[in-house]
N, C-alpha and C positions, 0 to 999 in steps of 0.2 A: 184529047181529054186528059190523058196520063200527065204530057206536060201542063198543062193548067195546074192540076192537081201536085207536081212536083214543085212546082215560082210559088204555089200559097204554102207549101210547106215548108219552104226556104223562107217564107216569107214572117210565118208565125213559128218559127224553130224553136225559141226559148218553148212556147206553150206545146210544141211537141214534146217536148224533153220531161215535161212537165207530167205529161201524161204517161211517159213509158215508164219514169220513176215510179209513178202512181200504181201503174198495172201492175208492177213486179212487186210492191211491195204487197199489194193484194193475194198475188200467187203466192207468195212464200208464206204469205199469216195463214192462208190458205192448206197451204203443204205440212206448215207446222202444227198447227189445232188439229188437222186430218191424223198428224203420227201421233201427237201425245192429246191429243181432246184436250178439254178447259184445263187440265192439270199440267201446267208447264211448268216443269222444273228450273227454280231461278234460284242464284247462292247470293244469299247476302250475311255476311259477315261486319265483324265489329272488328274497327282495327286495332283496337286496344286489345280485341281477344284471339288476332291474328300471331300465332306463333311461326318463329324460323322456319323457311322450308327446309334448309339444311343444317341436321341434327350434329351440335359437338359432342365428339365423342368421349366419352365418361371412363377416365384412368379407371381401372380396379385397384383398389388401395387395398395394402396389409397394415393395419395396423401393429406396430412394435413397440418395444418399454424401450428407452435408448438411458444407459444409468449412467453415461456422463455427462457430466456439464464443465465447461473452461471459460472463462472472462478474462478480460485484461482491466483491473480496477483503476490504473492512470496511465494510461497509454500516452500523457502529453511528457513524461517525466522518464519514458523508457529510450534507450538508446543503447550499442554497441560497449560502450566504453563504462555506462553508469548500471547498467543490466536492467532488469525488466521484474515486475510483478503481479504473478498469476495468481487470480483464486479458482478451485475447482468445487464445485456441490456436484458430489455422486451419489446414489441412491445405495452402494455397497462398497466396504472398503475398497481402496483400490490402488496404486501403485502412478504416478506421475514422474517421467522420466522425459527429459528434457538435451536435446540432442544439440549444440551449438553447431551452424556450421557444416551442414548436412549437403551431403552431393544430390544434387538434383536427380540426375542421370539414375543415381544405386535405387533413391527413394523409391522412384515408379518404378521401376526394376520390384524389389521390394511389394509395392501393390501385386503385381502382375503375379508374383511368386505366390501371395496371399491364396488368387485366383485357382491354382494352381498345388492345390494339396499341400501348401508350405503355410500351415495358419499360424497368423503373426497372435497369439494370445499372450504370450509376455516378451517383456520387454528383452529378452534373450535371443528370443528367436529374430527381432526386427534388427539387431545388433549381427545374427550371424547373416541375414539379409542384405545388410547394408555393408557388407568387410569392414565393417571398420571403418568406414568414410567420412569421418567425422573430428571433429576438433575437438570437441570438450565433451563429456557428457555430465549430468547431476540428476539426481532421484531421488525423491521424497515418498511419505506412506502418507497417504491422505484417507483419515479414518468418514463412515460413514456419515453423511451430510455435514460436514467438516467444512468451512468456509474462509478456514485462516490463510493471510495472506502468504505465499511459497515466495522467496527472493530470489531469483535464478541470475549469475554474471559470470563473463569469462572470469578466467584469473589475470591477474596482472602483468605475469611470465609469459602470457599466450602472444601479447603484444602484437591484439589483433584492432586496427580502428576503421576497419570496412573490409565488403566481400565482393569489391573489383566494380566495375562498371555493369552497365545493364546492358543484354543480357548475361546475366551470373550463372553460375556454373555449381552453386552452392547456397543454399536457403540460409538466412542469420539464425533460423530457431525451430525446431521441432518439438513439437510437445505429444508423446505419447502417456496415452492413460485406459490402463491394463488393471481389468479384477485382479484383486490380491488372491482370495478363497479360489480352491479348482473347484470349488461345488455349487459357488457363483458365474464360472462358465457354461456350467452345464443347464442351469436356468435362462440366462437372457440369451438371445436372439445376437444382440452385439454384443462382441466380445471386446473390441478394442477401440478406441478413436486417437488419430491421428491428427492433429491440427497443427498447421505451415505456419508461420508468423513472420509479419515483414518487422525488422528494428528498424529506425533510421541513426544512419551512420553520415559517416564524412563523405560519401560518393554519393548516398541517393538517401534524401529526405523526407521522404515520403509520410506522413503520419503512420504511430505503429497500429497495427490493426492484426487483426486474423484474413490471410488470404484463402485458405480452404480448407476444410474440415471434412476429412473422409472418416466414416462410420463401415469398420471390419463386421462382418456377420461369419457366423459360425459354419455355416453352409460352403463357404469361399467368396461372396458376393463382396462388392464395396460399395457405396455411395458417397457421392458427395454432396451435402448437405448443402442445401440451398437457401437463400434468406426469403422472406416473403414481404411484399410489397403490401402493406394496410394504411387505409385511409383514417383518418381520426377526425371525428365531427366538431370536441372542443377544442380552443387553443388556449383554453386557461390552467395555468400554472396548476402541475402534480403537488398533493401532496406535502412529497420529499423535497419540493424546492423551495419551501416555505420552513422556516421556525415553526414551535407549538405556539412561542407566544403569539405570533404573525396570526397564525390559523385562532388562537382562544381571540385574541381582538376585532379581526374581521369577523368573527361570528359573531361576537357581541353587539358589535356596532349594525350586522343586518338584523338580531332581534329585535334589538328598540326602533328599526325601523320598520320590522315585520315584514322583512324582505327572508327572514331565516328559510330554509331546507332540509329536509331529513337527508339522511347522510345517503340512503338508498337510492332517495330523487336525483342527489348528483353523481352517482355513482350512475344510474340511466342515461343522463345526460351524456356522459364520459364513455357510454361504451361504442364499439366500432357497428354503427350501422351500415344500411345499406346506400352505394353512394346515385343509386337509380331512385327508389323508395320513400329513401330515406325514415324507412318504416322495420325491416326486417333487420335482421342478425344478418351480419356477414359471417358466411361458411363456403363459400365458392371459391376456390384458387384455380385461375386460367393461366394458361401456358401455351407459347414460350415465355409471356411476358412477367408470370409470377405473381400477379396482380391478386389479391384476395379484397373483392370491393362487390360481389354480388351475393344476395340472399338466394334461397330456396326458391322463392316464386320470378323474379327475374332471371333466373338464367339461362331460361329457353326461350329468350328472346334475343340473344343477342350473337353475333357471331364474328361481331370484333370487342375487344377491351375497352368500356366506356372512359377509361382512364387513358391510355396509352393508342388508340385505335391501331391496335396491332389485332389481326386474324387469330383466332382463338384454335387452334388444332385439339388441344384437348383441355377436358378441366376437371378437379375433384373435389368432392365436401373436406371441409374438415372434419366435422363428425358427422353420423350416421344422423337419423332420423328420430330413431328408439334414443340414442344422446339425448337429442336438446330437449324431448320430453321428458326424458327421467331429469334433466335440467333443471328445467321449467316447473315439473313439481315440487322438485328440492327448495326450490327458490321461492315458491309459496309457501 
């Protein structure tokens, strides 16, 4: 009887299978209604309101007044031999000292010393810093928000037309800028900025540019001031790259066609949104990659850079919150 009972069960296998499926799942709706009754807890979620499981972590920022500023206003026109011209906009008088020529080696030496209870606040003290290491120096007083252009060149006697092959053992340009007032040190936060400059010469032509820019604080801290990577929504032509006449014509020409704008509309247009949203203000800067391309409401969605798909380790606003409201009011 057993084996009869075992050839028909070989025989009809799939509808066996069929049935133990069946039984079990009866046991288990069984077993789960028995522990939680009619109210069974089920997660449904909206994916658009699914945020990161893994939270990045949010720099603490100090906000500081930083009172210098340095440009290079034709960097296609500057070189070794023909010199270079700087403009500086400071927020307080302040002293510009310009170092041709600078040892690598003393320079960071010099930071290091900063660190270290030897604060560089004028340009004396980076002088007994650096021994001397240096080929030329020249110094200007650059009066407050003063934007005139400074001409800085070796002399002609230096009979210098490059500083050797790469790597160099000596920077083409240092530009130091030191408060003039001591009662302006005791106010800001930084007291000095240091900024490296490449010239291109007869060995290495590189366009002239600023290569780093460290920011002295009073405390002994330094920074090196980083540039920030922002997305821009329009590509049409600033401004400053137009004529008045250019700008009074085209305007004319879209009144009679009633294509005009109020100047605010395209100033909306032209500002840096968000590159997810494309609705919010960009105020998110992630890091390592530097990116500034996310608003307030997307940033806790993402855990790599929608620009760069680099992993996001940390990120910080550029302003506060209480900011872009007192903003936003002003601007109504």
């Amino acid at each position: 009887m057993a084996a009869v009972f075992l050839v028909t069960l070989y025989e009809y296998s799939p509808l066996f299978y069929i049935t133990v499926v069946f039984v079990c799942f009866l046991v288990t709706s069984g077993l789960v209604l028995g522990w939680f009754g009619l109210g069974v807890p089920v997660i449904l979620r909206n994916s658009e309101e699914t945020e990161s499981s893994t939270r990045v972590l949010k720099k603490r920022m100090r906000q500081v007044k930083n009172p210098f500023g340095l440009e290079i206003p034709h960097p296609a026109t500057a070189s070794v031999t023909k010199g270079i011209t700087l403009t500086s906009d400071c927020l307080e008088d302040c002293i510009l000292t310009c170092y041709w020529g600078c040892s690598v080696q003393k320079l960071h030496e010099a930071l290091q010393k900063h660190v270290y209870c030897f604060r560089i606040k004028t340009p004396q003290a980076l002088e007994d810093a650096l021994y001397s290491e240096y080929l030329y120096r020249q110094q200007y007083f650059i009066k407050k928000n003063d934007k005139e252009e400074k001409y800085c060149q070796l002399p002609e006697d230096a009979q210098v037309v490059d500083f050797g092959p790469v790597p160099r053992s000596r920077y083409p340009l240092i530009a130091l800028l030191t408060l003039a007032d001591e009662e302006d040190r005791e106010i800001y936060d930084i007291i000095s900025m240091v900024a490296v400059i490449h010239i291109p010469d007869e060995s290495y032509r590189l366009p002239c540019r600023i290569l780093y820019q460290y920011l002295l604080l009073a405390q002994g801290q330094y920074h090196d001031l980083k540039q920030l990577f922002m997305s821009a929504n329009s590509t049409a032509p600033s401004s400053s790259d137009t004529s008045p006449g250019e700008r009074s014509t085209d305007r004319s020409l879209l009144e009679k066609a009633g294509l005009a704008e109020d100047e605010t509309e395209l100033h909306e247009e032209n500002s840096k949104d968000c590159v997810v949203c494309q609705n919010g203000t960009v105020n998110w800067v992630l890091l390592p990659c530097r990116h500034a391309c996310l608003c307030d409401g997307c940033i806790k969605y993402f855990q790599q850079c929608p620009m760069c798909r680099q992993f996001v380790q940390e990120s910080f606003p550029l302003c506060s919150k209480k900011e872009q409201d007192e903003d936003e009011s002003t601007r109504i």
